[in-house]
C-alpha positions in Angstrom: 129.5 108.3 76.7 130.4 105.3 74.1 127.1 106.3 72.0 128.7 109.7 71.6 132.0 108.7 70.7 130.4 106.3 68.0 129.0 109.0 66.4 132.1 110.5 65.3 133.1 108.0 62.8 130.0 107.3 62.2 130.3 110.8 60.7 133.4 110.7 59.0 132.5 107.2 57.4 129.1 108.6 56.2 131.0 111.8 54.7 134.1 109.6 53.1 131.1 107.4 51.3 129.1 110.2 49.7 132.7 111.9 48.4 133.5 108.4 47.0 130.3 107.8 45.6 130.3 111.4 43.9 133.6 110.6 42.7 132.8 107.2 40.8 129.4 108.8 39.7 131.3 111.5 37.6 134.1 108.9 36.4 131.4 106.8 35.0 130.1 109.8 33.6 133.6 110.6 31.8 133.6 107.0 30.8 130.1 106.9 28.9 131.1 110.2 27.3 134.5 108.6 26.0 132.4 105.7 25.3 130.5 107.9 22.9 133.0 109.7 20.7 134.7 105.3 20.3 137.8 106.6 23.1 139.1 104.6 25.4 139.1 105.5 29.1 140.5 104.1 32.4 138.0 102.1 34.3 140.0 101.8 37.3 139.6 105.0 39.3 135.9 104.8 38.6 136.0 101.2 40.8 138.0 102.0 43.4 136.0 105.1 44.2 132.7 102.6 43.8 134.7 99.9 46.0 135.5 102.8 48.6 131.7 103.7 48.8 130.8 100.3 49.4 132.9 99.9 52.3 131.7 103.1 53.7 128.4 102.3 53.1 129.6 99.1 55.6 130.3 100.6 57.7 128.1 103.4 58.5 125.7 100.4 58.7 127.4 98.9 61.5 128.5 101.8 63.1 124.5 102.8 63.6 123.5 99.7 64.8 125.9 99.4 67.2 125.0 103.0 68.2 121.3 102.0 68.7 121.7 99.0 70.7 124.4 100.5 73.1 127.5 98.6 71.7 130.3 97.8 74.0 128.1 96.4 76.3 131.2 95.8 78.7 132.3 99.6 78.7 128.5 101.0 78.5 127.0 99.1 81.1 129.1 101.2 83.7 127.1 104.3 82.9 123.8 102.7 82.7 123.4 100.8 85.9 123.1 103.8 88.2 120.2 104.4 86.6 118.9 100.9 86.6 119.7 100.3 90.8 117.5 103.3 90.9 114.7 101.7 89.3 115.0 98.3 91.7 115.5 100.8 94.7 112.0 102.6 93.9 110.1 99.3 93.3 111.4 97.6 96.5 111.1 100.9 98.6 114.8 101.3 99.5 115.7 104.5 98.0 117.1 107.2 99.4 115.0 109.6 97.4 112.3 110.0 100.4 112.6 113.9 100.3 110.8 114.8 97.2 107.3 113.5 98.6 106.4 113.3 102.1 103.4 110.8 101.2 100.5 112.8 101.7 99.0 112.2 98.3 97.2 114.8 97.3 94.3 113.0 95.9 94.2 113.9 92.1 92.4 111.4 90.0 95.4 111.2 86.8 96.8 107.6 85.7 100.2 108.7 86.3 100.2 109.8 89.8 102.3 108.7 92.5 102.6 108.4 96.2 106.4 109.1 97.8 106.5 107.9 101.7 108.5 109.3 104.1 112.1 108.0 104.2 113.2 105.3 106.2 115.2 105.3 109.6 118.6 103.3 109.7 118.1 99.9 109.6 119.8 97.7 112.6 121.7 94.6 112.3 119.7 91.4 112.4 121.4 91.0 116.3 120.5 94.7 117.7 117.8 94.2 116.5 114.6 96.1 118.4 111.7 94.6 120.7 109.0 93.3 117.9 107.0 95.5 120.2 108.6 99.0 118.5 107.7 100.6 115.7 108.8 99.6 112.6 110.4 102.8 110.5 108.7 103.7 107.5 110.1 102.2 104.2 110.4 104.7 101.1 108.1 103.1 98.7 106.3 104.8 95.4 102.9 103.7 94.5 101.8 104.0 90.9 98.5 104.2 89.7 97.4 101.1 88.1 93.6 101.6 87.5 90.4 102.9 89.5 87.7 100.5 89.5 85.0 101.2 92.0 84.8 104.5 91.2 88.4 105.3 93.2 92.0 105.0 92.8 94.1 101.5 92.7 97.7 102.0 93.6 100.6 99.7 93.9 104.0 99.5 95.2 106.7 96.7 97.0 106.6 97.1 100.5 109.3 94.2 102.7 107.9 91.8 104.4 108.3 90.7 107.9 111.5 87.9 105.6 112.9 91.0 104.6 112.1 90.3 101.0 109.6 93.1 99.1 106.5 92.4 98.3 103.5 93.6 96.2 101.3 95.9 98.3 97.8 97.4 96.2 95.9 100.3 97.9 92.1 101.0 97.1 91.4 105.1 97.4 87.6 106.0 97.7 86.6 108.7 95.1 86.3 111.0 98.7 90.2 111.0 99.2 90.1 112.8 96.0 87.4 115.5 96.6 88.5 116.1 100.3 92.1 117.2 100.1 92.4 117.6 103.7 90.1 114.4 105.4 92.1 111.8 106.6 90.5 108.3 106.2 90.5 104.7 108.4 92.1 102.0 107.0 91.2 98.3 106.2 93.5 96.1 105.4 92.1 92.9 102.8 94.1 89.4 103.3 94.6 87.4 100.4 94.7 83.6 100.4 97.5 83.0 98.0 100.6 82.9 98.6 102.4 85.7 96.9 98.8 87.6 95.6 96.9 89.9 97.0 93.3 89.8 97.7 92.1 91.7 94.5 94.1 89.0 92.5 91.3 86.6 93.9 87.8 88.8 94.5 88.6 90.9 91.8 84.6 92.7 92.5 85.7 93.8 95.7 85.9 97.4 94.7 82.4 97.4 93.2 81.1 96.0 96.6 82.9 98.7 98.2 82.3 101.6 96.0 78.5 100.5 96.2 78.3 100.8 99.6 79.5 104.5 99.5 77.8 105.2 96.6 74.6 104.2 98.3 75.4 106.1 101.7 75.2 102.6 103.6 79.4 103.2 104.2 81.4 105.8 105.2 84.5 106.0 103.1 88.1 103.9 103.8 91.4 102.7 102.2 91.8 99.5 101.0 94.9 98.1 101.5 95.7 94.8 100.0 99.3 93.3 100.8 100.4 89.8 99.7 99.7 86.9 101.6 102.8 85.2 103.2 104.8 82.8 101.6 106.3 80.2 102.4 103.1 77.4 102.7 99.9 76.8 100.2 98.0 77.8 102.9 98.5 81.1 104.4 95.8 81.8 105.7 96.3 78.1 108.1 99.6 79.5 109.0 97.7 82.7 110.5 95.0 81.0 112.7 97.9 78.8 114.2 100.4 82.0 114.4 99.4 85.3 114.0 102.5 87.2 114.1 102.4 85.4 110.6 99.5 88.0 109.3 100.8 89.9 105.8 99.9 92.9 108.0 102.8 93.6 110.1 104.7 97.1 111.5 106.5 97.7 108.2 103.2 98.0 106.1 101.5 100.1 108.8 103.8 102.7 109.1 104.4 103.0 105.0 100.7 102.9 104.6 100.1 105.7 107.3 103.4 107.8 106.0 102.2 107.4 102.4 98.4 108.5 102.4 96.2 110.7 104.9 95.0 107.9 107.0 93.8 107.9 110.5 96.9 106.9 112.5 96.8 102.7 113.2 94.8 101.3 115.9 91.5 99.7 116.9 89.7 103.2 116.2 90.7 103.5 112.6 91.9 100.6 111.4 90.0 97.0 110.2 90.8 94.4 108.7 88.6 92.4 106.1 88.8 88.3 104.5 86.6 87.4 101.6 86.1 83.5 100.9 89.7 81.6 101.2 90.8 85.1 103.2 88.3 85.3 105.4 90.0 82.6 108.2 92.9 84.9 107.7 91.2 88.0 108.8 89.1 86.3 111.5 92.7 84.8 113.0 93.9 88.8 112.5 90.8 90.5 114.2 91.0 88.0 116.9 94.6 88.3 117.8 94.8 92.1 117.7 92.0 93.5 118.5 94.1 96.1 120.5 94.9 96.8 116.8 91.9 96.4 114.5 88.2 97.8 115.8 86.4 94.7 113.4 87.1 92.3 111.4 85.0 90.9 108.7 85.2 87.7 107.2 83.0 86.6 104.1 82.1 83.1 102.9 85.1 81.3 104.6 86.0 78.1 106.6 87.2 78.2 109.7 89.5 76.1 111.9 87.1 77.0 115.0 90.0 75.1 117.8 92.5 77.6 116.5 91.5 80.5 116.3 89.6 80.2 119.9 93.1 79.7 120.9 94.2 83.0 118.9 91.4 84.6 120.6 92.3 83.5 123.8 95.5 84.8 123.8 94.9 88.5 122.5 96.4 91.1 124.4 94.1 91.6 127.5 92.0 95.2 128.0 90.4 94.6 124.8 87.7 92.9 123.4 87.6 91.7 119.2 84.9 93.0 117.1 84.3 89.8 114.5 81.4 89.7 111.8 81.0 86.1 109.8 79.0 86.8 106.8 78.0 84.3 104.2 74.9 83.2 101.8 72.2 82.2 102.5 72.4 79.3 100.3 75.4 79.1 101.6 74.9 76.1 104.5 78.6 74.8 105.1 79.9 78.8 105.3 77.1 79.5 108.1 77.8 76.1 109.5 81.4 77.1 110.0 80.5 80.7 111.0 77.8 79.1 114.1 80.7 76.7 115.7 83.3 79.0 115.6 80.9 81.8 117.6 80.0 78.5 119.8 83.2 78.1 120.4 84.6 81.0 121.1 82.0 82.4 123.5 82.9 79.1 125.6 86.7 79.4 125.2 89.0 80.8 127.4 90.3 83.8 128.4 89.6 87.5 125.7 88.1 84.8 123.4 85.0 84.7 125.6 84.7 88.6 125.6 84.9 88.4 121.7 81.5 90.3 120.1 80.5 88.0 117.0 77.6 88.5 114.8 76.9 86.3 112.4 75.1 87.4 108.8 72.9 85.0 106.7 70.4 87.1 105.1 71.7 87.2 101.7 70.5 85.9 98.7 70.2 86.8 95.3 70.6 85.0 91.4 73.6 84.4 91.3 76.9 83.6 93.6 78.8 86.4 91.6 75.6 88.7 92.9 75.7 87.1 96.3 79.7 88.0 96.9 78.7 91.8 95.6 76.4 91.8 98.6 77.9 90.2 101.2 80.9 92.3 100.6 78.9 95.8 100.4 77.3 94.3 103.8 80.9 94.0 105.4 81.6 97.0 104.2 79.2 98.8 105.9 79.8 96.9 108.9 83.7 98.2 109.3 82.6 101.4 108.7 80.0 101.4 111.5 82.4 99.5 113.7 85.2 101.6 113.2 83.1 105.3 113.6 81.8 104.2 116.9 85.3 103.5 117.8 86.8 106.2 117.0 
C-alpha cells in the first residue's frame, strides 16, 4: 500500500521537473537571442526555473529508490509479513493450507513439482499428551524438487522431529513412481550419521547404487527416505543402539511420508530401513528394535557396538523376529570383523535377539572403495527389496 502512495508524488515531482526544465530551456533560449542583437535580458527567471528542476530532479531520485526498496520499512512491514509467515509455515510443515494437495503425488518428472500432505490433526498440550503408542497426525509439509540423480526424483521438505523442532527430510522417487500413476511403493528409510544431515549429505552415490539395481532388474522399486539424524550428541548413531526411541524415524515422519506419496502403508511388510558406513549402526539398532516395524534392515561398512545392540535386540516387541543384513568389503577386515561378533552375539543373547535372522555379506570387491560402496549398496538394495516382497 506505501509503494502505491509513493508513486503519486513521485508523479507530480517528475511532471513539475520536466515543466521547469522546459521553462529555463526556452528562457535561455530568449537570453542567447537578446545576447545576439547586444540586448540585455533578465537571467533570473531562467535560474530559478533551472534551480526548480534540479530539485525535482532530487527528488524523483529519492522518491524511486525509496519506492524500490520498500521505504517505510516500519509502516510496510505490516503488509509484507503475512506473506512471509506463510513461507516459514510451508517449510516447517505447519500450514493450514493442507487442502489444495492431498499428497498423492502424481509422479511427473518437472523440476518444479511439489508434494502437499494431508493436513494435520489438532495438536495437544505437552500434558494431554497421547500414549507414544498412537499415531502421530500427519504434518502439512511441501516437498520441492531438488534434483533426480539415479534416474528418479529427489525431494525435500522440513518435517518436526520427535524435540518438536523441523527438520530437513529428502525423499528418493524411483523413475517407476513416475511411469505407474497408480502403484503404490515400500518404503526405506536411510539414517544418516551426522547430526543435523541426512544420509545423502554423507553417501552422496547412494542413488546410483539404487537406481542400478533397478535398472539391472536385481531390485524391485522403493522410496528413499532420508530424514536428519538427531541432534543433540556427535554421535547419533551411539545414541540409537543405547536408545532406540532416539531413531530420526519416528510416528511424525511415518505418517507425512505415507500421506505425502503412494507408499505401501508402514509396517514390517513394506517398510525397511537402510545404514551405509557411519549409518549403518544406526539402522542395525533400528531394524533390531522394531522389527514389528521394519521387514529388514541393511547395514553397510559400519562398526558396531555388538553389547548394545544385543540388548536393543533383546528387548524388541515380542511375536516378531528382525531381518538384519551386515554387508561390507571384502578388503574390508575390521567391517566383517565387527559384522561376525555382533551375529555371535546376538544369536547367544537373550530374549527376540536370539530369534534375530542375520546374514552377513563379504563377497565384494572391486578397484576401488568408491566402486566397492556402489556395490555393496546395489547388493543391499536388492536385499530390502527381496525381504520386504516376501513379507508382504
Amino acid at each position: 500500500m506505501v509503494r502505491s502512495l509513493l508513486v503519486i508524488p513521485l508523479l507530480a515531482a517528475a511532471l513539475g521537473g520536466i515543466w521547469l526544465a522546459r521553462g529555463a530551456r526556452q528562457r535561455w533560449r530568449d537570453l542567447r537571442a537578446a545576447e545576439t542583437y547586444e540586448l540585455a535580458g533578465d537571467r533570473w527567471p531562467m535560474l530559478l526555473r533551472a534551480a526548480g528542476a534540479m530539485v525535482c530532479g532530487v527528488c524523483v531520485t529519492a522518491l524511486t529508490v525509496l519506492t524500490a526498496l520498500g521505504a517505510f520499512g516500519g509502516l510496510g512491514r505490516s503488509g509484507q509479513e503475512p506473506d512471509r509467515a506463510e513461507t516459514v509455515v510451508d517449510a516447517a510443515g505447519t500450514g493450514a493450507e493442507a487442502d489444495a494437495g492431498s499428497g498423492t503425488g502424481n509422479g511427473s518428472g518437472t523440476a518444479g513439482r511439489q508434494q502437499q500432505a494431508a493436513p494435520p490433526a489438532a495438536a495437544e498440550p505437552p500434558a494431554a499428551a497421547a500414549p507414544a503408542a498412537a499415531a502421530a497426525p500427519a504434518v502439512v509439509s511441501r516437498f520441492d524438487s531438488v534434483g533426480h540423480p539415479g534416474g528418479g526424483e529427489l525431494l525435500q521438505s522440513a518435517v518436526f522431529g520427535p524435540d518438536g523442532h523441523p527438520r530437513n527430510v529428502r525423499v528418493w522417487l524411483p523413475p517407476q513412481y513416475a511411469k505407474e500413476p497408480n502403484a503404490r511403493f515400500p518404503v526405506v528409510v536411510m539414517q544418516a550419521a551426522a547430526p543435523q544431515k541426512t544420509a545423502d549429505a554423507e553417501v552422496p552415490d547412494v542413488f546410483e547404487g539404487i537406481g542400478s539395481a533397478l535398472q539391472t532388474g536385481k531390485a524391485r522399486p522403493f522410496i528413499l527416505v532420508a530424514p536428519e539424524a538427531p541432534n543433540g550428541t556427535g554421535h547419533p548413531c551411539e545414541l540409537v543402539a543405547a536408545a532406540p526411541a532416539a531413531v530420526a524415524d519416528d510416528a511424525t515422519l511415518r505418517t507425512t511420508i505415507a500421506a505425502s506419496f503412494r507408499t505401501l502403508p508402514p509396517g514390517p511388510a513394506s517398510w525397511g530401513t537402510l545404514g551405509v558406513e557411519g549409518g549403518a549402526p544406526c539402522a542395525a539398532a533400528a531394524g533390531l528394535a522394531r522389527p514389528d516395524l521394519y521387514g529388514a534392515a541393511a547395514a553397510v561398512s559400519g562398526r558396531y557396538d555388538a553389547t548394545a545392540l544385543t540388548q536393543t535386540g533383546a528387548e524388541a516387541p515380542a511375536g516378531s523376529s528382525a531381518k538384519l543384513l551386515l554387508a561390507a568389503a571384502r578388503a574390508d577386515s575390521a567391517g566383517l570383523d565387527a559384522a561376525r561378533k555382533l551375529q555371535s552375539a546376538l544369536k547367544a543373547g537373550p530374549g527376540a535377539a536370539a530369534k534375530a535372522e542375520v546374514r552377513i555379506s563379504d563377497n565384494v570387491q572391486d578397484f576401488t572403495p568408491d566402486r566397492e560402496r556402489l556395490r555393496l549398496v546395489r547388493q543391499a538394495a536388492q536385499f530390502l527389496a527381496e525381504a520386504l516382497a516376501r513379507a508382504s
